[in-house]
C-alpha distance (Angstrom), angle and dihedral (degrees) to the residues before:
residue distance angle dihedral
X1 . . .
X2 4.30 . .
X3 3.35 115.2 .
X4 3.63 84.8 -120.5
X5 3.66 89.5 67.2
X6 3.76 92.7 45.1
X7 3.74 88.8 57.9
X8 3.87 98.4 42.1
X9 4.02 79.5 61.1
X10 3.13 93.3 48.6
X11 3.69 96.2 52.1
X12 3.80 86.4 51.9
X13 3.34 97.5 52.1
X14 3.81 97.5 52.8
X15 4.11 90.4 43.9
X16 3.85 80.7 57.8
X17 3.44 95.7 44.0
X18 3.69 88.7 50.0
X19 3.82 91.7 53.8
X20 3.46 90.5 62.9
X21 3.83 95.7 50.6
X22 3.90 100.8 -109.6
X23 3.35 121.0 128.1
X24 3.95 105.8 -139.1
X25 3.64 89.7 -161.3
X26 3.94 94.0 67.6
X27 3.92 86.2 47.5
X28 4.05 95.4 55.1
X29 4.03 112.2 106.3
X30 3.83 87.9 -5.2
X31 3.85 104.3 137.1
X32 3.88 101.3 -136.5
X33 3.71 142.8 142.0
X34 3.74 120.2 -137.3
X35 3.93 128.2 -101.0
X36 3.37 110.5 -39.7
X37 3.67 103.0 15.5
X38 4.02 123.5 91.0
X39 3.82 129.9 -104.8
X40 3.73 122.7 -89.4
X41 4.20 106.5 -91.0
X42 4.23 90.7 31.9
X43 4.06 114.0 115.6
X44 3.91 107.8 -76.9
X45 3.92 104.1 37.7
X46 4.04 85.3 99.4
X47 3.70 90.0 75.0
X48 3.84 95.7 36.1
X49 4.35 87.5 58.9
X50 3.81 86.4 42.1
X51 3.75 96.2 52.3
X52 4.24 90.8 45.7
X53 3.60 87.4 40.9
X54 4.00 85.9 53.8
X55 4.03 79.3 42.6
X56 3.28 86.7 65.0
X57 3.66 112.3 49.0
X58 4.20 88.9 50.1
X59 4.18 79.4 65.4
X60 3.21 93.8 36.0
X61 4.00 85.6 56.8
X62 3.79 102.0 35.9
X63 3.86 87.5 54.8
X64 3.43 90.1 60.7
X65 4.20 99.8 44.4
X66 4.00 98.8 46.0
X67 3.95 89.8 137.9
X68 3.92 78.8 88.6
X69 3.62 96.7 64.7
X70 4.07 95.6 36.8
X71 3.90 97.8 -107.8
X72 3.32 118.1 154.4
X73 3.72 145.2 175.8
X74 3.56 130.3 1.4
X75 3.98 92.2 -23.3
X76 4.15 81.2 69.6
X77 3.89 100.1 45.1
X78 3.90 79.3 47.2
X79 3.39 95.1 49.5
X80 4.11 93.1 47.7
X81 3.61 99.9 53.6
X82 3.90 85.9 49.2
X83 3.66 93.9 52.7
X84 3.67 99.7 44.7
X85 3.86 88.4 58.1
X86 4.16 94.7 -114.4
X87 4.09 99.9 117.2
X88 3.79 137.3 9.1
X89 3.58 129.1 -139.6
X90 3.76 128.9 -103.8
X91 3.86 115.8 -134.7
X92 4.08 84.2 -91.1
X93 3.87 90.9 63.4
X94 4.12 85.8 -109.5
X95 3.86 113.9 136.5
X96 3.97 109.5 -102.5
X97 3.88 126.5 -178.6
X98 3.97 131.5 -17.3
X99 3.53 109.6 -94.3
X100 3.90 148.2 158.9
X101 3.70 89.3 -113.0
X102 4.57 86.7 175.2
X103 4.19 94.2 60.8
X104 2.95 100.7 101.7
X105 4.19 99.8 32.4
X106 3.91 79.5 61.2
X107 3.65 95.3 45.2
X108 3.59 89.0 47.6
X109 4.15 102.9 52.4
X110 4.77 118.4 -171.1
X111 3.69 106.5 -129.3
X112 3.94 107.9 -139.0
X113 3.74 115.0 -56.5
X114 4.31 112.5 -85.6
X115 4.12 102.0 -144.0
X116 3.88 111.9 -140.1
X117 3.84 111.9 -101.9
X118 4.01 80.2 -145.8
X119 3.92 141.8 16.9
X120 4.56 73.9 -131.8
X121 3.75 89.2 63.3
X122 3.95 89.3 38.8
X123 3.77 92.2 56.6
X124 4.28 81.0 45.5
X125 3.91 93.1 57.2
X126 4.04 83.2 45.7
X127 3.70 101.9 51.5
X128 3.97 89.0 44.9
X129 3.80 97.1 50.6
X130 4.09 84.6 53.3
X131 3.44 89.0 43.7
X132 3.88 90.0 56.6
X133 3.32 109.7 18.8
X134 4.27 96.7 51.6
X135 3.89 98.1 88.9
X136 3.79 82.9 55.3
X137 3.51 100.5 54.6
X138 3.50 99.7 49.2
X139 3.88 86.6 45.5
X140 3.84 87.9 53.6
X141 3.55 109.8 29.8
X142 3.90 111.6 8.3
X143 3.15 143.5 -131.4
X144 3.72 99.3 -22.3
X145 4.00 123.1 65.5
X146 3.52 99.5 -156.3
X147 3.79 148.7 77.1
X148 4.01 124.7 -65.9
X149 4.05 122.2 -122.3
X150 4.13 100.2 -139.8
X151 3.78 108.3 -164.7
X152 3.89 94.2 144.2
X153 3.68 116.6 54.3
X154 3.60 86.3 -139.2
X155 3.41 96.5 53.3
X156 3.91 115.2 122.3
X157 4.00 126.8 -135.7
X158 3.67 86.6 -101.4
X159 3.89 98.3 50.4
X160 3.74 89.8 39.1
X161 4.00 86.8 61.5
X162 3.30 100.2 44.7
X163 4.04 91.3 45.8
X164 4.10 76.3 66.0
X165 3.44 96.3 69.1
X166 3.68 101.6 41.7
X167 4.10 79.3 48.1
X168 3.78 88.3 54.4
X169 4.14 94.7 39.4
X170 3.79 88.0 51.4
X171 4.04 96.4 52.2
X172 3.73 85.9 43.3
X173 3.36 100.8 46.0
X174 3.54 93.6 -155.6
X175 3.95 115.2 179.9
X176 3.54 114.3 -124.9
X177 4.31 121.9 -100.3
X178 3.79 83.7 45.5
X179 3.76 124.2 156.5
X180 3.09 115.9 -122.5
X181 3.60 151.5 -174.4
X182 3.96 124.7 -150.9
X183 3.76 113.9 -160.5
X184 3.30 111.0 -148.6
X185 3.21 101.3 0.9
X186 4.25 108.6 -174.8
X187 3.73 110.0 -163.3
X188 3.57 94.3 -19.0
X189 3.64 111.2 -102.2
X190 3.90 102.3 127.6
X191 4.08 74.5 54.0
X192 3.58 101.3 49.9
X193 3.69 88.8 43.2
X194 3.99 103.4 55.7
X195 4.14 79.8 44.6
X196 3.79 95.7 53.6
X197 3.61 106.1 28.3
X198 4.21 97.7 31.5
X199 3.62 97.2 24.6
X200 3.97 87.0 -125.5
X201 4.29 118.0 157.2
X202 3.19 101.7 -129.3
X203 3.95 129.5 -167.0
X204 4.62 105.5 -163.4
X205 3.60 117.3 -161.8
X206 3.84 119.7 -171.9
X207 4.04 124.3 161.1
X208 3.63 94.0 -119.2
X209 4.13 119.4 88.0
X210 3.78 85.6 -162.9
X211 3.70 94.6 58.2
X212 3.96 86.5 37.8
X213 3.91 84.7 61.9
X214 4.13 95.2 41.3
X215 3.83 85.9 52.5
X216 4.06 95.8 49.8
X217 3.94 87.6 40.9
X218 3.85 96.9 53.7
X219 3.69 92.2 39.7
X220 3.62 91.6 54.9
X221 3.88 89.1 47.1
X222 3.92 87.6 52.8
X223 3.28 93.5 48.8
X224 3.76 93.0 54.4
X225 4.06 98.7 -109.4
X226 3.22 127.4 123.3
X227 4.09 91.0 -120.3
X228 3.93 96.9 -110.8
X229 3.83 109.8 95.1
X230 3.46 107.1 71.7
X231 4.35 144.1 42.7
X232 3.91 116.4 -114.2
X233 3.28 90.7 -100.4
X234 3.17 106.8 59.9
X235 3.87 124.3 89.1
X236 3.70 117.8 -96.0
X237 3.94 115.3 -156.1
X238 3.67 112.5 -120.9
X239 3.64 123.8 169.3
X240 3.95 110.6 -39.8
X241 3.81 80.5 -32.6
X242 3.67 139.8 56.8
X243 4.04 135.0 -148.3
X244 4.09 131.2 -152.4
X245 3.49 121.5 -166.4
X246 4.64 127.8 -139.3
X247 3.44 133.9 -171.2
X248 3.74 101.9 -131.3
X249 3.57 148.1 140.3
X250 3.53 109.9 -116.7
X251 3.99 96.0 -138.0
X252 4.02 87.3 63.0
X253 3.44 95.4 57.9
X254 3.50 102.1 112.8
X255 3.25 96.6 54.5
X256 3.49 103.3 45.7
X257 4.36 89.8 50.0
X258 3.94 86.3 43.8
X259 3.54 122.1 -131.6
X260 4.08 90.9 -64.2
X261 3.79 119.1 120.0
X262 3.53 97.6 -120.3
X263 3.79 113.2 149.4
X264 4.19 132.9 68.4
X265 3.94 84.6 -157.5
X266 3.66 138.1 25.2
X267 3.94 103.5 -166.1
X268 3.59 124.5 -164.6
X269 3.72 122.6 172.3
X270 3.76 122.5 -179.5
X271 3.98 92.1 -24.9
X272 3.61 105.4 90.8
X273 3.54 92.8 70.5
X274 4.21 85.4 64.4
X275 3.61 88.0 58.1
X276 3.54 114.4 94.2
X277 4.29 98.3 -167.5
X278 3.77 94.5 54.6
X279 3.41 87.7 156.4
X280 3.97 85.7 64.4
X281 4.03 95.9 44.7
X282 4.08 87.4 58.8
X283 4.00 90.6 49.6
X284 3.74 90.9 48.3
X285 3.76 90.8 46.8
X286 3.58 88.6 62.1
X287 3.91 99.6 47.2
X288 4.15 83.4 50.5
X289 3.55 97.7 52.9
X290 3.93 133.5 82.9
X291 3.67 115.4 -134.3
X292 4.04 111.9 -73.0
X293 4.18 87.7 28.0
X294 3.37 121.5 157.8
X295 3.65 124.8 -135.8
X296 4.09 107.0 -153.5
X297 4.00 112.8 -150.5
X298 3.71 128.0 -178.0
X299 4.12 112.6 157.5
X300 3.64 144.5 140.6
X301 3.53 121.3 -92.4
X302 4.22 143.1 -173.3
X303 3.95 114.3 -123.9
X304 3.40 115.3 -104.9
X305 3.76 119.7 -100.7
X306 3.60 101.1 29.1
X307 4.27 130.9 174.9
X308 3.21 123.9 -134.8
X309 3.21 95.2 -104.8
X310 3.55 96.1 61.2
X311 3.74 96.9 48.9
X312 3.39 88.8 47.3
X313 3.80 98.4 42.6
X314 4.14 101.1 38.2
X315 3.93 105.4 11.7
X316 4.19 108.7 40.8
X317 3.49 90.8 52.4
X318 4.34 88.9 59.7
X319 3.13 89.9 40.2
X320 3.64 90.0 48.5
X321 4.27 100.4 40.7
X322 3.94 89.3 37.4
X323 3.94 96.6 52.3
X324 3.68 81.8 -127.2
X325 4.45 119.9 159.9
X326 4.09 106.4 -129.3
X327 3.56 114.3 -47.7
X328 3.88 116.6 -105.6
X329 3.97 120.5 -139.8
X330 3.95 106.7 -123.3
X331 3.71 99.5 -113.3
X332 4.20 84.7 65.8
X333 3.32 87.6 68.4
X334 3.47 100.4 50.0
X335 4.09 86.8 52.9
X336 4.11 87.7 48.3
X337 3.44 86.3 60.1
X338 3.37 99.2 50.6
X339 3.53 99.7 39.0
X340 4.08 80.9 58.4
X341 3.49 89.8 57.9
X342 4.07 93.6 -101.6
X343 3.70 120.1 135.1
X344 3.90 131.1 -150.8
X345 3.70 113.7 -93.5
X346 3.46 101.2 170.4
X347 3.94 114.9 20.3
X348 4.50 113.4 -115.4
X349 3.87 109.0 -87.0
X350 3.61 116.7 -164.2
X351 3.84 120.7 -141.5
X352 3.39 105.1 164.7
X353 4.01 86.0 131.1
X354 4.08 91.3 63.4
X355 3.40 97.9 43.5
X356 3.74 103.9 37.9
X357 4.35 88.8 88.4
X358 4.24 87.7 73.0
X359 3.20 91.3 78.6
X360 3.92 96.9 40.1
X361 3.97 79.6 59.9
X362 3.31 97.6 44.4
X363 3.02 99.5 42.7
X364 4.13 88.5 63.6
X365 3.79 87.3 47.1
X366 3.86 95.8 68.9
X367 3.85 95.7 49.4
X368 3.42 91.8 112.7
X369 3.62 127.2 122.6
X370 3.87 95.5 -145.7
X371 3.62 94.4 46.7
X372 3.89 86.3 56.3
X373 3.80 91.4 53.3
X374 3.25 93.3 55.1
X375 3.67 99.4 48.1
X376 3.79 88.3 45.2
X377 3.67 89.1 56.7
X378 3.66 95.6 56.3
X379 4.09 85.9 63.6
X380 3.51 127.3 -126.7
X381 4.15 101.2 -11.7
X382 3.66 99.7 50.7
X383 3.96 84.9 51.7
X384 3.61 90.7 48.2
X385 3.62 102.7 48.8
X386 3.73 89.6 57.6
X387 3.54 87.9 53.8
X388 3.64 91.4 57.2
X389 3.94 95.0 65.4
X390 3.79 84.2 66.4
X391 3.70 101.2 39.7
X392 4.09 83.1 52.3
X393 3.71 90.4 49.6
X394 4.03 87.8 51.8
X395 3.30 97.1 39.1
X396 4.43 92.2 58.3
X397 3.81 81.9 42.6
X398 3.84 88.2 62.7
X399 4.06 106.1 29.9
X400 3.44 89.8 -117.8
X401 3.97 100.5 113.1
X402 3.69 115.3 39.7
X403 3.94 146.6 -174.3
X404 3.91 127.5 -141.0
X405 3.79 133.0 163.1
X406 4.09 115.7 -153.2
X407 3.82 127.8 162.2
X408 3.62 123.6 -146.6
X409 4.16 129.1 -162.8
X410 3.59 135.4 -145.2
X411 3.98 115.0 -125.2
X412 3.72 122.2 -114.6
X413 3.63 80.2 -117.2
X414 3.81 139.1 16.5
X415 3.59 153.7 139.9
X416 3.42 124.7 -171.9
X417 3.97 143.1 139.3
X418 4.02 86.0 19.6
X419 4.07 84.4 -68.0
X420 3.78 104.3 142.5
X421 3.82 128.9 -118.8
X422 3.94 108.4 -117.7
């Protein structure tokens, strides 16, 4: 990413920071924890340093053993020196300077998970980190909220993400004007993409209204308007296809299309593991599909098989930082599917390997003091979430937490579960 960038984040996160009335500038090189946790010399931070020291070391180790999770090459000596802390990554994935790349993560300490009295007041926490936290993302990452495919090693973040889709377009096979709908859509550039590039007419539903309003406002930019003519639900013409944007909560899908078959594609791409009735999303899928559908998946995932040590060491702490329900192994998607009365189109590939270097790069995106602040001033979550990027990191290191892509197909015909046959 240009410096330029960097700073234009910056700026943004201090003007939010601002808005909330905390001066980021008292919170630089303060050693704190967030909300609820206890400031760095108080009685207990002994056993926080040992357990990120211990942190550490498991890193420290994976980096070293990545035969186990079929790295090879360059992409694992990369990968090492990034997860031992001695280089960060430019925005091409290439190793940059020496740095302490864990000052701030220890500066910066989690207080003890706080489980959700609900899934209601997990979908809450959810739609006010995107509510907050949008501006940021684009600022950081752009346009698209989700993982990069690297295949070249001098592919950038933003050719890595798009090399995602054309991944997921090529297992799905999906013919070009399709209709389609994009689960969880963020600011709409997995949308604006299938419009443009596969002249698809798309409809992108996300449960934030402020990345609703991002996603009509670039699309109108794309399009070459000046984003003032026309309601966010109505269709914009892009390309040879054209893209509307809905607040929504993906769970209520069904009833809000009806029980009409009215999409070639339901596409879902690092959302589904948000939702916490999955079992719901795949029977919804099915009403919203015409026959011979496709239902495009690509999500994160925990390895099968796992101690309790691992989940607890490499998966709570995602599911923790990324406001995420439990994690669900890969297969159990595969039998939610069926179960649903889906079948398997194209098989599950794995490609943890090629996407595992997002979160080397993002993970040198966030070290910045002010960007800590802030996160530190929205107590215990904002903290968290930050935490995350390294727990993902870790967790690829040490084949716990993975990443597939699969597509699934609805029969000509079927009738299962008490699902009806449109």
């Amino acid at each position: 990413m240009a410096v330029g960038v960097v700073d234009t984040a910056v700026g943004a996160m201090l003007g939010f920071v601002n808005a909330v009335g905390v001066d980021a500038k008292e919170r630089i090189g303060e050693p704190a924890v967030a909300k609820g946790g206890r400031v760095g010399e108080e009685k207990g931070d002994e056993e926080t340093s040992k357990r990120e020291e211990d942190a550490e070391a498991e890193i420290a180790e994976a980096a070293v053993d990545f035969d186990r999770c079929d790295y090879a090459g360059e992409s694992r000596m990369d990968m090492a020196a990034s997860m031992n802390g001695s280089a960060e990554f430019s925005s091409n994935g290439h190793i940059a300077s020496p740095t302490n790349e864990y000052k701030l993560s220890k500066q910066y300490q989690t207080p003890p998970p706080e489980p959700n009295t609900s899934f209601a007041v997990l979908k809450d926490r959810i739609r006010h980190h995107y509510e907050l936290a949008s501006d940021y993302y684009y600022n950081l990452w752009g346009e698209h909220l989700h993982h990069g495919y690297f295949v070249e090693p001098a592919d950038t973040k933003e050719r890595a993400q798009t090399r995602l889709i054309e991944l997921l377009l090529a297992h799905a096979q999906l013919p070009k004007g399709s209709v389609v709908l994009d689960v969880g859509c963020g600011m709409g550039g997995t949308s604006r993409y299938l419009a443009k590039h596969h002249d698809c007419h798309v409809t992108g539903v996300t449960i934030s209204g402020k990345q609703v309003e991002m996603a009509v406002r670039f699309t109108k930019e794309a399009a070459g308007g000046d984003g003032t003519n026309k309601a966010a639900e109505e269709s914009i013409n892009l390309g040879g296809g054209s893209a509307r944007f809905i607040e929504l909560d993906a769970e209520k899908m069904g009833e809000f299309f009806g029980t009409q078959s009215s999409f070639d594609c339901v596409w879902i791409s690092e959302a589904m593991s948000h939702l916490p009735d999955k079992q719901l999303f795949f029977q919804n899928a099915v009403r919203l599909l015409r026959p011979n559908g496709k239902l495009v998946v690509a999500d994160w995932f925990k390895a099968e098989n796992l101690t309790t040590a691992q989940l607890d060491a490499d998966i709570k702490p995602i599911e923790d930082g990324m406001l995420l329900p439990p994690l669900c192994t890969q297969p159990q998607y595969g039998k939610l599917a069926e179960e649903a009365g889906l079948r398997v189109f194209s098989e599950a590939l794995d490609i943890s390997q090629n996407v595992a270097k997002t979160w080397d790069i993002s993970w040198t995106l966030i070290q910045s003091p002010a960007l800590w602040a802030f996160a530190f001033s929205q107590g215990r979550d904002g903290i968290a979430f930050l935490q995350a990027f390294r727990a993902m990191k870790r967790g690829y290191a040490n084949c716990t937490f993975r990443y597939a892509v699969m597509v699934f197909q609805k029969p000509d015909t079927h009738a299962t579960n008490g699902i009806e046959a449109y």
